[in-house]
C-alpha positions as protocol buffer text, in pm:
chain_id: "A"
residue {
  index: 1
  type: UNK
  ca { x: -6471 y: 4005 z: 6097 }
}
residue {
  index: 2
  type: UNK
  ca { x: -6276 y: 4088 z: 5798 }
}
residue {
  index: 3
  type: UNK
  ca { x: -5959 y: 3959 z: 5950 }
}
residue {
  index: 4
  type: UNK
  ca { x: -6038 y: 3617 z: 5826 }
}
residue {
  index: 5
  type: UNK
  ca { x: -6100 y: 3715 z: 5503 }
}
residue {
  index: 6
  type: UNK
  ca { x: -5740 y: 3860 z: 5501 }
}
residue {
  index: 7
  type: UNK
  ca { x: -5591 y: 3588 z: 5642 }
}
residue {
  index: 8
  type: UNK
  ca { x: -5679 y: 3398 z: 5323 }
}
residue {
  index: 9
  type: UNK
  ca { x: -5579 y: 3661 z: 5061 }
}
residue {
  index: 10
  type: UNK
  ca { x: -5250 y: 3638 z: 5293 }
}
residue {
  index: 11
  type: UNK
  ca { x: -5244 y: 3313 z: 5283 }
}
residue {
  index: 12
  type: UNK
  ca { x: -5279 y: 3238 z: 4886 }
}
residue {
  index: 13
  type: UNK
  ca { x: -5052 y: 3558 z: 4820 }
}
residue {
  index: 14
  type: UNK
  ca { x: -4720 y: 3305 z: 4882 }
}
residue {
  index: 15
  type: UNK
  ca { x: -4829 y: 3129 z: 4561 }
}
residue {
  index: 16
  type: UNK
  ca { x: -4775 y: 3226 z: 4261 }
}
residue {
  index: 17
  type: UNK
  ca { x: -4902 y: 2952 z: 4007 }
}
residue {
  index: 18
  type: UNK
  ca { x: -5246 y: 2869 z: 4014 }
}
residue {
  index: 19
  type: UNK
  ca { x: -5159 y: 2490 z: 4065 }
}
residue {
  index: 20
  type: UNK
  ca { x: -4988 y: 2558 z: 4365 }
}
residue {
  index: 21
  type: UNK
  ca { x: -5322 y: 2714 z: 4502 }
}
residue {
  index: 22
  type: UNK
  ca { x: -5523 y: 2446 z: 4390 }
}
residue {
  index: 23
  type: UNK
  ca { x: -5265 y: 2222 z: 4595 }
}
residue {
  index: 24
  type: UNK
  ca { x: -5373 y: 2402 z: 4837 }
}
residue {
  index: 25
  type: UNK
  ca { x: -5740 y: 2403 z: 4813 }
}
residue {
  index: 26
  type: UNK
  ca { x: -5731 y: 2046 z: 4805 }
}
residue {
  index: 27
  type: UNK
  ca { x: -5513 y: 2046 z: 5119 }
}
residue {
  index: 28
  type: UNK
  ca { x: -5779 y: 2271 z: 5291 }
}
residue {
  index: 29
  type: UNK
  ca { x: -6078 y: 2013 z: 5195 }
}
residue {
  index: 30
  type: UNK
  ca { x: -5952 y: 1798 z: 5495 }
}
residue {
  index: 31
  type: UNK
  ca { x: -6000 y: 2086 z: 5738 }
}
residue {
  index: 32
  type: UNK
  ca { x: -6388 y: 2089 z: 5639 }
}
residue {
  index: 33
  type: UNK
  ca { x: -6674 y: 1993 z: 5955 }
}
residue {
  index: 34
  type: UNK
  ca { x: -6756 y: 1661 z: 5881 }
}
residue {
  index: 35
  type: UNK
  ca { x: -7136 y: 1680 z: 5862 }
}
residue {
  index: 36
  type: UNK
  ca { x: -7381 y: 1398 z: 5982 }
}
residue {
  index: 37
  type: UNK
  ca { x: -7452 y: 1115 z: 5742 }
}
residue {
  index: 38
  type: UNK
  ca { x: -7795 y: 1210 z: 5770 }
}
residue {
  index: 39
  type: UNK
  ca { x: -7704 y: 1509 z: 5609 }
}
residue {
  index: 40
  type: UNK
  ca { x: -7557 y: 1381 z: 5295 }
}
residue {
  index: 41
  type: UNK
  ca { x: -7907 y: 1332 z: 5114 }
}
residue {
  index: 42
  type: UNK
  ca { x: -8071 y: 1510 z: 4858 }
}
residue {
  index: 43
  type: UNK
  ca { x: -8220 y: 1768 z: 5069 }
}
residue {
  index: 44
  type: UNK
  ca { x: -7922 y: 1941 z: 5195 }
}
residue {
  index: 45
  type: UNK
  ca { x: -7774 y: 1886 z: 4802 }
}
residue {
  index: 46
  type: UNK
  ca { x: -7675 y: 2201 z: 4650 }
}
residue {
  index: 47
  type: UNK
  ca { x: -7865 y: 2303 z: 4289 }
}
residue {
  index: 48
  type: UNK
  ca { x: -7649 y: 2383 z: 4063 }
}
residue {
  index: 49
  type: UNK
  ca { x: -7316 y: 2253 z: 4127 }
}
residue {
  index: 50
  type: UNK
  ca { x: -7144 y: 2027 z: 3890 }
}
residue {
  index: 51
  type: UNK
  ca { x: -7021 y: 1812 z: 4164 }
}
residue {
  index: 52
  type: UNK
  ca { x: -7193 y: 1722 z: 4503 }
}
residue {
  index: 53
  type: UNK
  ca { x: -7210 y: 1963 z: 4740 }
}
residue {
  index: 54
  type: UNK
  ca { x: -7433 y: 1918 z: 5101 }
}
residue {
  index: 55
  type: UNK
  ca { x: -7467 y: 2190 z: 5308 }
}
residue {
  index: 56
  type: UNK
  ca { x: -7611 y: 2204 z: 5674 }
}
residue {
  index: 57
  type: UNK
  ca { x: -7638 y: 2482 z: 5902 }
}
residue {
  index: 58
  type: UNK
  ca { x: -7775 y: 2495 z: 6247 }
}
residue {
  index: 59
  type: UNK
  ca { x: -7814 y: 2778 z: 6467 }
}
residue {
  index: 60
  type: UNK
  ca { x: -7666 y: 2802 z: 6835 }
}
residue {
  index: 61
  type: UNK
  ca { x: -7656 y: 3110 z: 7061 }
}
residue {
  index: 62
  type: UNK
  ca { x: -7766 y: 3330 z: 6795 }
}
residue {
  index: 63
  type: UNK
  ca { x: -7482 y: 3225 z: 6556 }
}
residue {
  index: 64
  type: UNK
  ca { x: -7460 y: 2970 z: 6276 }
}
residue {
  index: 65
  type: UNK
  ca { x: -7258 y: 2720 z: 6242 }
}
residue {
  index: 66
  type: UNK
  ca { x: -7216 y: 2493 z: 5946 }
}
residue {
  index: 67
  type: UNK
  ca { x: -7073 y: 2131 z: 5797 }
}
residue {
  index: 68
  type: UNK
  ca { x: -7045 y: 2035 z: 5430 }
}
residue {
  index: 69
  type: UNK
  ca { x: -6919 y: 1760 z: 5205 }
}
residue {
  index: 70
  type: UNK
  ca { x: -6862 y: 1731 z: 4858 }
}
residue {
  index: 71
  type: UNK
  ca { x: -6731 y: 1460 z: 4643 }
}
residue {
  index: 72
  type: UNK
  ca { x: -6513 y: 1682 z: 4459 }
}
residue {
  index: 73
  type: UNK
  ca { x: -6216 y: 1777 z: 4668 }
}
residue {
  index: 74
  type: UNK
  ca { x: -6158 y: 2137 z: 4481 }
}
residue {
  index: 75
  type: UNK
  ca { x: -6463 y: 2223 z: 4612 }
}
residue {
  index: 76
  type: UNK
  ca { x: -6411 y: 2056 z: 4939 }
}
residue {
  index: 77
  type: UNK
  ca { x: -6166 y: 2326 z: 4940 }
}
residue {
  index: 78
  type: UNK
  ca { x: -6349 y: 2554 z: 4824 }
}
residue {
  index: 79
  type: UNK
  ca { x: -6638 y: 2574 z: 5079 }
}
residue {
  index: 80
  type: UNK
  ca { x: -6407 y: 2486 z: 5379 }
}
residue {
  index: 81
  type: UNK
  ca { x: -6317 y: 2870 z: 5258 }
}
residue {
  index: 82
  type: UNK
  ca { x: -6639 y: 2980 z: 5279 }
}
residue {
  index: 83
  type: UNK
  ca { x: -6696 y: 2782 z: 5601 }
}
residue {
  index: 84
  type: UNK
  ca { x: -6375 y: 2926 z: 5744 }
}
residue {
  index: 85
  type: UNK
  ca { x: -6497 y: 3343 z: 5691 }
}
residue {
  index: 86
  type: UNK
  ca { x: -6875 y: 3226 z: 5782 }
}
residue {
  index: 87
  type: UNK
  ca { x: -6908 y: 2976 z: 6061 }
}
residue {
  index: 88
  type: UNK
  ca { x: -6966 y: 3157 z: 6422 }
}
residue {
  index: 89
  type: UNK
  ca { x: -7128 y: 3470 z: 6239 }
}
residue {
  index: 90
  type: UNK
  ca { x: -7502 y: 3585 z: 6327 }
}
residue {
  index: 91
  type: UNK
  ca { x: -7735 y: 3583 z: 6050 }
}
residue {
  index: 92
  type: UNK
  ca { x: -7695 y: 3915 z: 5991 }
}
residue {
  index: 93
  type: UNK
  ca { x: -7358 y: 3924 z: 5956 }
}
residue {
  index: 94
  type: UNK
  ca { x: -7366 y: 3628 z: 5753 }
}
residue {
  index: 95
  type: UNK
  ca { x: -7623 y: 3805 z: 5485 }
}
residue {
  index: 96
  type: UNK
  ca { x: -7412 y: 4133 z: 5489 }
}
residue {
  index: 97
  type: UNK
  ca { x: -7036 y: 3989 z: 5480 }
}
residue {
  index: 98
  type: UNK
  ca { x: -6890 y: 4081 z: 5150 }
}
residue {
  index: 99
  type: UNK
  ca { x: -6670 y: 3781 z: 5046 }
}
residue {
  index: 100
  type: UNK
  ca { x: -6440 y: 4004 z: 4846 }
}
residue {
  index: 101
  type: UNK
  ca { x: -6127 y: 3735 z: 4926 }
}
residue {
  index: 102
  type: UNK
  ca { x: -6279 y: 3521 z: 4661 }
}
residue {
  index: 103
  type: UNK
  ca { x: -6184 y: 3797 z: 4393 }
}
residue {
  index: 104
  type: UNK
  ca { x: -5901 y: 3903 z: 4617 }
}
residue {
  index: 105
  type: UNK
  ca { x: -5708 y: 3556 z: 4586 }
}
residue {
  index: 106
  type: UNK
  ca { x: -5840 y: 3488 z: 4194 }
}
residue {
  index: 107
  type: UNK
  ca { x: -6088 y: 3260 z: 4282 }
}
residue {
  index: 108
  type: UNK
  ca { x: -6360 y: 3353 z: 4040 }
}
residue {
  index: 109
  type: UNK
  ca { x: -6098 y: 3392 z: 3770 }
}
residue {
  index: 110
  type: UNK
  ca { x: -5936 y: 3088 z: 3765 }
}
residue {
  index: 111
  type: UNK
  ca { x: -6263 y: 2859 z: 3805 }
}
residue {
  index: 112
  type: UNK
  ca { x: -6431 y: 2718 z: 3528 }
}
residue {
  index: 113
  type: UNK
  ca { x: -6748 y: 2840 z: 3430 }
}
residue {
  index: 114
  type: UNK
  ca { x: -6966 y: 2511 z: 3638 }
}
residue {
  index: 115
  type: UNK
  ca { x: -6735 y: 2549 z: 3952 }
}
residue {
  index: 116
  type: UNK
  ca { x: -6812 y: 2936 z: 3925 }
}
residue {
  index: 117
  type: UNK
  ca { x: -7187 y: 2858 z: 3901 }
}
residue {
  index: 118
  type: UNK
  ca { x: -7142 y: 2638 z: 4223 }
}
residue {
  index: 119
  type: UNK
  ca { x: -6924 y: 2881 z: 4442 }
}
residue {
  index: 120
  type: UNK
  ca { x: -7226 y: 3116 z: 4319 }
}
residue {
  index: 121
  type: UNK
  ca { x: -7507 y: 2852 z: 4419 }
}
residue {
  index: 122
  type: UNK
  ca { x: -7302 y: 2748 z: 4732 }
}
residue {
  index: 123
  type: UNK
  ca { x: -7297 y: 3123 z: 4869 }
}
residue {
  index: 124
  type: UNK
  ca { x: -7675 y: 3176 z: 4801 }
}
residue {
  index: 125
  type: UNK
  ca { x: -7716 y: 2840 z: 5027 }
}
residue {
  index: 126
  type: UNK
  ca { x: -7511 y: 2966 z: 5296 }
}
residue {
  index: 127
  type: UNK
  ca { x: -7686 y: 3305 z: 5264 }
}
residue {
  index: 128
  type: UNK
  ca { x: -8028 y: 3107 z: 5275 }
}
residue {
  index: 129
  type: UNK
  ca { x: -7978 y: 2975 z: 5549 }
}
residue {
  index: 130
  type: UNK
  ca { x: -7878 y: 3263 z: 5711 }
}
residue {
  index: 131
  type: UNK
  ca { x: -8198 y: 3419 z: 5596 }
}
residue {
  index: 132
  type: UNK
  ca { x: -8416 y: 3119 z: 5719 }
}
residue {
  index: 133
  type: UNK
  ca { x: -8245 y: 3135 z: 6121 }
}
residue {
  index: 134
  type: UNK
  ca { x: -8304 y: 3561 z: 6098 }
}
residue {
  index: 135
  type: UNK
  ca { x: -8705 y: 3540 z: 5984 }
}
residue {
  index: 136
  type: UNK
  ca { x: -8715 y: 3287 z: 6247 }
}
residue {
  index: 137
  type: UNK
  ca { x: -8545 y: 3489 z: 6487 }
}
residue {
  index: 138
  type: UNK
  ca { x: -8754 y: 3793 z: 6433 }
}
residue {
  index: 139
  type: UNK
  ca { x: -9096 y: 3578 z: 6449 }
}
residue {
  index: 140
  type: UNK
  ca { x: -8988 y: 3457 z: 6742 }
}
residue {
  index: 141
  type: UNK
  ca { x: -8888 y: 3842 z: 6901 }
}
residue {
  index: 142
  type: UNK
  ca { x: -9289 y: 3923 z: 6748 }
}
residue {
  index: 143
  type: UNK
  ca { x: -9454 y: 3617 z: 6945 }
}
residue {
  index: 144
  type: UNK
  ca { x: -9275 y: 3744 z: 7264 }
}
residue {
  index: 145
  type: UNK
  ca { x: -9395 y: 4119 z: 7212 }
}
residue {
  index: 146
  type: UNK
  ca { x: -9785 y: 3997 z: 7074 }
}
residue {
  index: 147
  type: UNK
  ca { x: -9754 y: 3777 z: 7454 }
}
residue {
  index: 148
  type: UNK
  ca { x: -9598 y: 4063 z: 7664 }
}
């Protein structure tokens, strides 16, 4: 699970300069899921990002799965990352992953304090969701047993 984590930190370690990773952030914004045009509204907007960020997330075969868009291409980047270690995860793995890559590559560090506060709000989101599809999950297992 991990692996994709250090496929990243590999990934960034061939750069050296910070504006060579941002390069390559930006480069990594056009790999993003597109998500729906229904989606772009205010209800999948994320609070407390400086830019636009929409986040969706739907849940298929026990695993989640999700699309985003922003209108800053940094953080386009940014959450195809996130995206990228996430997507295909259960729930659970989703709300017990440690994303240590984003220290790991200097994320956090180089990020000004409002794109900091959005990787922050973007990764509660994620983790939201995650939380929603798991209490849904386990109501679900609860009708099945109350019927059984």
């Amino acid at each position: 699970m991990d692996s994709v984590q250090d496929e990243i930190i590999e990934e960034f370690s061939v750069f050296d300069d910070w504006l060579d990773k941002y390069d390559y952030l930006i480069g990594l914004s056009e790999t993003l899921p597109p998500i729906a045009p229904e989606h772009r509204t205010e209800q999948y907007l994320i609070q407390g990002c400086q830019s636009r960020v929409w986040v969706d997330a739907r849940l298929d075969g026990g695993r989640v799965y999700f699309a985003a868009d922003s209108d800053a291409i940094i953080t386009k980047g940014i959450i195809a990352l996130l995206i990228r270690v996430l997507n295909g995860r259960s729930p659970k793995e989703i709300l017990d992953t440690e994303l240590y890559f984003i220290d790991a590559i200097g994320l956090s560090a180089n990020l000004s304090p409002t794109r900091a506060n959005g990787l922050l709000a973007m990764i509660k989101q994620m983790r939201l969701y995650a939380l929603a599809f798991e209490a849904k999950a386990e109501a679900g297992e609860h009708q099945k047993n109350e019927t059984a």
